[in-house]
C-alpha positions in Angstrom: 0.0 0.0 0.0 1.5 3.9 -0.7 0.3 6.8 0.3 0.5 10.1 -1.3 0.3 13.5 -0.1 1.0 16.8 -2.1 2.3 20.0 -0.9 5.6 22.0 -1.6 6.7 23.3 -4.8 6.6 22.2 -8.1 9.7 21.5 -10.0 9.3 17.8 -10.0 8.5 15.3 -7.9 9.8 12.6 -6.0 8.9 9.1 -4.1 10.3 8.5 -0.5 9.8 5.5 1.5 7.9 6.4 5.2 9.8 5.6 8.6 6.6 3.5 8.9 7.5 1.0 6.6 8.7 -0.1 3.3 4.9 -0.4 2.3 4.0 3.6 2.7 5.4 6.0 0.4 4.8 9.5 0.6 5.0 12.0 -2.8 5.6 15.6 -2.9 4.5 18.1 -5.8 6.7 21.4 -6.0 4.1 24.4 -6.8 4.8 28.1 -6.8 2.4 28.2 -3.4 4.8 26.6 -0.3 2.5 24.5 2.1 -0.5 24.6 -0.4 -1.9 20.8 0.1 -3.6 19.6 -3.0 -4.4 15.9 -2.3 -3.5 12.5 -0.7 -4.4 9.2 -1.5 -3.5 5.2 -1.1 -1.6 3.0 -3.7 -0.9 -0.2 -4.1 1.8 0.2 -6.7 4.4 2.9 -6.9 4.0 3.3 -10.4 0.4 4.3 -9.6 2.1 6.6 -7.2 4.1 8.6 -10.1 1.2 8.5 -12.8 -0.9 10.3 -10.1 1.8 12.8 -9.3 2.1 13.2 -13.1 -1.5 13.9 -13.4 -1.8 16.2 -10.6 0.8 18.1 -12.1 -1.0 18.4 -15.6 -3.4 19.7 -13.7 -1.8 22.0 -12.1 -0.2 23.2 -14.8 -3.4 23.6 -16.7 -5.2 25.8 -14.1 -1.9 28.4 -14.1 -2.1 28.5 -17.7 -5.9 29.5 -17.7 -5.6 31.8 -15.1 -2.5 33.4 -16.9 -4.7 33.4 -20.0 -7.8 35.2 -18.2 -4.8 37.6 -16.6 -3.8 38.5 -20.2 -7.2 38.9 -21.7 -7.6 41.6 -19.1 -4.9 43.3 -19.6 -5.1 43.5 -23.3 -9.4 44.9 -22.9 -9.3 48.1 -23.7 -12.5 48.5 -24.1 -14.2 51.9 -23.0 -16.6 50.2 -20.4 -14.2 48.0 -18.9 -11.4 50.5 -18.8 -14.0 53.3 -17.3 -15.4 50.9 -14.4 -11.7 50.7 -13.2 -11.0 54.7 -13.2 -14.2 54.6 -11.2 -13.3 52.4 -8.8 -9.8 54.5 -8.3 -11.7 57.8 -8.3 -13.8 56.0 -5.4 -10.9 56.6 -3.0 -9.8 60.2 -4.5 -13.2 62.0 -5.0 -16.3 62.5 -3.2 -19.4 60.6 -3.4 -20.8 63.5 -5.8 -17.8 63.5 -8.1 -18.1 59.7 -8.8 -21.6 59.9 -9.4 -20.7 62.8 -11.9 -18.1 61.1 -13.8 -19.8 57.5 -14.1 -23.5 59.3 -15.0 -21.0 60.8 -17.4 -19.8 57.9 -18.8 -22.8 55.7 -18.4 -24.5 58.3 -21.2 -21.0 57.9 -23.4 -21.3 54.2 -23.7 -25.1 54.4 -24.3 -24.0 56.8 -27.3 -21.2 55.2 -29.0 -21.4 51.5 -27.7 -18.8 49.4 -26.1 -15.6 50.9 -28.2 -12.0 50.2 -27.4 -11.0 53.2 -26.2 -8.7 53.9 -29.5 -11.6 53.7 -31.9 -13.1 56.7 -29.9 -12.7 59.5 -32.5 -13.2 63.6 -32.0 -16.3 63.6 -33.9 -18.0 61.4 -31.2 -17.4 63.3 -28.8 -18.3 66.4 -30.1 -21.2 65.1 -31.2 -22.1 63.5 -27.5 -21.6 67.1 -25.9 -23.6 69.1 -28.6 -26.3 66.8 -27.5 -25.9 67.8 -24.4 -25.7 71.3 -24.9 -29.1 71.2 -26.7 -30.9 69.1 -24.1 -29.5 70.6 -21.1 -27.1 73.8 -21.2 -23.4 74.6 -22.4 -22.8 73.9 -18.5 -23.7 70.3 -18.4 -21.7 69.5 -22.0 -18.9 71.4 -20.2 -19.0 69.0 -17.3 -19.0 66.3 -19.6 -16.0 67.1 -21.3 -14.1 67.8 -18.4 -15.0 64.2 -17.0 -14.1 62.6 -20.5 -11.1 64.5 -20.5 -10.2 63.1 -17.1 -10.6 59.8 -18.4 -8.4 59.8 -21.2 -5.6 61.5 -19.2 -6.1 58.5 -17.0 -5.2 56.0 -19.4 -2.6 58.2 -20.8 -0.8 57.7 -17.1 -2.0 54.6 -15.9 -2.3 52.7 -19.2 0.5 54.3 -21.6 -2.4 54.9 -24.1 -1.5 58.1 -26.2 -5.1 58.7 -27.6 -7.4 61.8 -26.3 -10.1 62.0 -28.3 -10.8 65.5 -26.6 -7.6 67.3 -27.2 -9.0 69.1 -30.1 -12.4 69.8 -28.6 -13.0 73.7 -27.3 -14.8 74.6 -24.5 -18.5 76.1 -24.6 -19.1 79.5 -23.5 -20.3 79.8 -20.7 -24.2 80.0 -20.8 -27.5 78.3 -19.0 -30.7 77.7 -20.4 -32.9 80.3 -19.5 -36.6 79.0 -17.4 -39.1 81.1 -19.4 -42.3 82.1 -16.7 -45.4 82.1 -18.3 -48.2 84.6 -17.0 -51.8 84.1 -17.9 -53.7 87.0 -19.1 -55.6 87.6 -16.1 -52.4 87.4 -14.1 -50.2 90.0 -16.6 -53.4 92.3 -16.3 -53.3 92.1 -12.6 -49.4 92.9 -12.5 -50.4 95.7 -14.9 -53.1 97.4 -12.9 -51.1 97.4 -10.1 -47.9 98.9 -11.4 -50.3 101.8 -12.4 -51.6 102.2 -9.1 -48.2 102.4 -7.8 -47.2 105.0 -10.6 -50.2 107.6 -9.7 
């Protein structure tokens, strides 16, 4: 009968015979985690011993190369959505509560507008075309806002990222300006205002 426990690292593996017999063999597995325990079992044979070894090394092996694989497929998304949910989650712990909300309401619109880009497809026109919106619907103000947030964005990934592209750099700021609330009298009312203003007067 052998027995077969894993731990250590992995650079091979070897069989020793126990101080409890010649009949019990214990196996160690080198991995890149000291002390990690990843199995134990009986055998009768020592080849059985090394085939299992073997095969818990394949597997081992096979996880690190998937998680390597899902580590490089994140690192290589650039796409806007992705890239924007992780400059919120640093702005989290350098902006207030209403700055965040600002920025991702910001960007939340953005990706409505243009879709789920990489972040290098963004061109100029998009984004002037996002903040004219803007302008119309709301006031010069809130596109202003806008493009300040973008703009923060994009000089993000410039620093964080090493990405060169700012699809603002060539957009101007609005004037300033808000969208007047027009007040509406009724007759009645404007004829009331009226009769009293002449009243005043004499």
């Amino acid at each position: 009968m052998f027995v077969i426990i894993f731990t250590g690292y992995i650079r091979g593996s070897f069989i020793l015979p126990s101080v409890a017999g010649p009949i019990s063999y214990f196996s160690t597995i080198e991995t890149n985690k000291p002390h990690k325990w990843l199995g134990s079992g009986t055998f009768k044979y020592k080849d059985k011993v090394r085939e299992c070894v073997k095969e818990e090394k394949e597997k081992l092996k096979t996880s690190q190369s998937k998680s390597s694989f899902n580590r490089e497929n994140e690192e290589q998304d650039i796409s806007f959505w992705f890239l924007a949910q992780k400059y919120l989650k640093n702005c989290k712990t350098n902006y207030d509560r209403k700055t965040v909300h600002e920025k991702k309401y910001c960007y939340k619109r953005f990706y409505k507008a243009v879709g789920n880009l990489d972040v290098t497809e963004i061109q100029p026109p998009m984004i002037l075309d996002f903040l004219d919106d803007r302008a119309e619907s709301r006031s010069n103000n809130a596109a202003k806002k806008d493009r300040k947030n973008l703009k923060a964005f994009f000089r993000w990934l410039r620093k964080m990222h090493g990405i060169m592209h700012d699809p603002t750099a060539p957009i101007e700021k609005k004037p300033h300006s808000k969208k007047s609330v027009g007040l509406y009298l009724s007759r009645t009312s404007s004829e009331s205002c009226l009769q009293r203003r002449v009243m005043i007067g004499s």
